[in-house]
N, C-alpha and C positions, 0 to 999 in steps of 0.2 A: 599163884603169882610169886612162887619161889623164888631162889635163884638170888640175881642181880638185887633183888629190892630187902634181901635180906642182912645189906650194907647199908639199907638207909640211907641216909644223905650223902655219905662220903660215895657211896655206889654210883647216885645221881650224877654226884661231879665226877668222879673218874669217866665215866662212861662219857659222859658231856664233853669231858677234854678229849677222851678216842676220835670220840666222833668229829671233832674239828681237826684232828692232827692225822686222822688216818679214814677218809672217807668211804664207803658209805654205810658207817655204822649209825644208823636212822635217829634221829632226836623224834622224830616221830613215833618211834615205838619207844623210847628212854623217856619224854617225856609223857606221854599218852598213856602208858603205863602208871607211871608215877599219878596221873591226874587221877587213873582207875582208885591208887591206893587213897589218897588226897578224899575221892568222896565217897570212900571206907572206913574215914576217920584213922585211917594208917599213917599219913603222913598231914602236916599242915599244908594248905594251898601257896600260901605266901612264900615260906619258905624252902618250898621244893621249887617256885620259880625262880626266885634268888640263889639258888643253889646251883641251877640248871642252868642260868644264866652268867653267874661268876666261871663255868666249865665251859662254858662258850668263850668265854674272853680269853682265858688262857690257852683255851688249844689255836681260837685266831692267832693270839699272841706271838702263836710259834713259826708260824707261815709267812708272819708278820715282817719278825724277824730273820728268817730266810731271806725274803725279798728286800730287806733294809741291806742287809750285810751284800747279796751279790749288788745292787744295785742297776736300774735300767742300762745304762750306758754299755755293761759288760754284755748286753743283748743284741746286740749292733752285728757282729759278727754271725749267731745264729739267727737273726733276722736276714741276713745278706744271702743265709747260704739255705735258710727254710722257707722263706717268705712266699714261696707254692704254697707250702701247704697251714704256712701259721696266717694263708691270707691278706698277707700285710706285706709292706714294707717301712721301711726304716722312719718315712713323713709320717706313716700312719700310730707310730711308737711318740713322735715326737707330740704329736695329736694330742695322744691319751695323757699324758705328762702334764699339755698346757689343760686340759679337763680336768685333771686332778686336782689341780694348781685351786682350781674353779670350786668343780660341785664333786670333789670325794670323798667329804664325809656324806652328804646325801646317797651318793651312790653306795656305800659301804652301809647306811641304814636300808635302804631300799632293798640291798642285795641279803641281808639278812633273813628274807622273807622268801626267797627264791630254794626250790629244793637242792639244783646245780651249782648256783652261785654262793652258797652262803658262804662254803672255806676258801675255794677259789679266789674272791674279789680279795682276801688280805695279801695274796702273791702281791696284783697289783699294787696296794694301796705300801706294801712294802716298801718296794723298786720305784717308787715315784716319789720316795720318803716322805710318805703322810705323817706329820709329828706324831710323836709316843699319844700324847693327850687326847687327842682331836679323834686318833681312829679305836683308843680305850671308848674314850665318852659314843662315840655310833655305835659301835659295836655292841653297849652293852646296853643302848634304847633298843636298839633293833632286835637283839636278844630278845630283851626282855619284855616286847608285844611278841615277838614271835613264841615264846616260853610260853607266856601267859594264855596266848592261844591254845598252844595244846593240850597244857594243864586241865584247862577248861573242858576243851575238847571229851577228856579224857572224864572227869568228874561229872559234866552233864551223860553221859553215856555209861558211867559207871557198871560197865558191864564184865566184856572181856577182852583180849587183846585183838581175839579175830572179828572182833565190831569195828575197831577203831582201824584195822589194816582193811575190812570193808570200805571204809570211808575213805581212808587215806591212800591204797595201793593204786587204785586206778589212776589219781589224780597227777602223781607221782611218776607214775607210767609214761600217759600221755606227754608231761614234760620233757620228757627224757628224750622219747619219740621224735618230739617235733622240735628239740637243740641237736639231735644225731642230723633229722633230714634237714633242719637249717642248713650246719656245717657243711652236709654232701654239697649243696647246691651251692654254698660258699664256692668251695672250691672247684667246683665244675665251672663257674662262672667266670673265676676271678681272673683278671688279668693286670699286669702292669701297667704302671703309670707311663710306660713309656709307648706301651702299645695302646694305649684307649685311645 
């Protein structure tokens, strides 16, 4: 278990912020791993999800960011001219804004759990300018059950990495699967507000 774990804690977090800022570098192997060393007496349990959890916040942070500064409104025009294929139109943009408004920190915890969603949903919670505070504090509950899990994962299994990619690749898979054949059907279907 060389490599990566040979940085220790600072490894956990760099990796942890990759993997939010540049996806699909797996927290399921970063931290599942780490859980392997955790119940090898290599690393603490506590502080490798705390660790793995603060890398999460700053790589959302970054996306976060992105979507804070262009802001939704600047979306108007690539919604006018993509809304084929981004499914949507410009009411359906106005929608998400008033839901944000609503239940975005939930969704921004909830989406923390998701293997597609987890960097993704900070675009949104960006451009819909979810205050600085409100999408820190989800971000880092939601982290940090989802950390915890792995961690776990990872220590009750204490094996090897191709146990926990046993566990975890399929799962992973089929997600992916059925958000690709969602989407096809999305847009096979979808039609304008003007034509329904």
């Amino acid at each position: 278990m060389g490599g990566w774990l040979d940085w220790g804690y600072l490894g956990v977090f760099l990796l942890m912020v990759l993997e939010n800022v540049i996806p699909p570098v797996p927290s399921e192997v970063i931290m599942g791993v780490g859980g392997i060393a955790a119940g090898q007496g290599k690393m603490d349990f506590a502080l490798l999800v705390a660790v793995g959890t603060f890398g999460c916040v700053v790589g959302n942070l970054f996306w976060w960011e992105v979507g804070r500064r262009y802001g939704y409104q600047r979306l108007k025009p690539m919604v006018d001219r993509w809304g084929r294929w981004l499914t949507m139109e410009w009411e359906d943009v106005e929608k998400l804004r008033r839901f944000f408004d609503r239940w975005g920190g939930v969704t921004v915890f909830v989406f923390r759990f998701m293997p597609l969603g987890r960097t993704v949903i900070s675009i949104p919670a960006g451009l819909m300018h979810m205050p600085f505070w409100r999408f820190v504090i989800y971000t880092t509950a939601g982290s940090l059950v989802w950390n915890a899990i792995l961690v776990g994962v990872g220590f009750w299994l204490g094996t090897t990495f191709e146990t926990i990619d046993h566990w975890i690749a399929p799962g992973v898979t089929a997600i992916v699967m059925l958000a690709l054949a969602g989407y096809v059907w999305r847009v096979a279907t979808w039609k304008p507000r003007a034509k329904r």
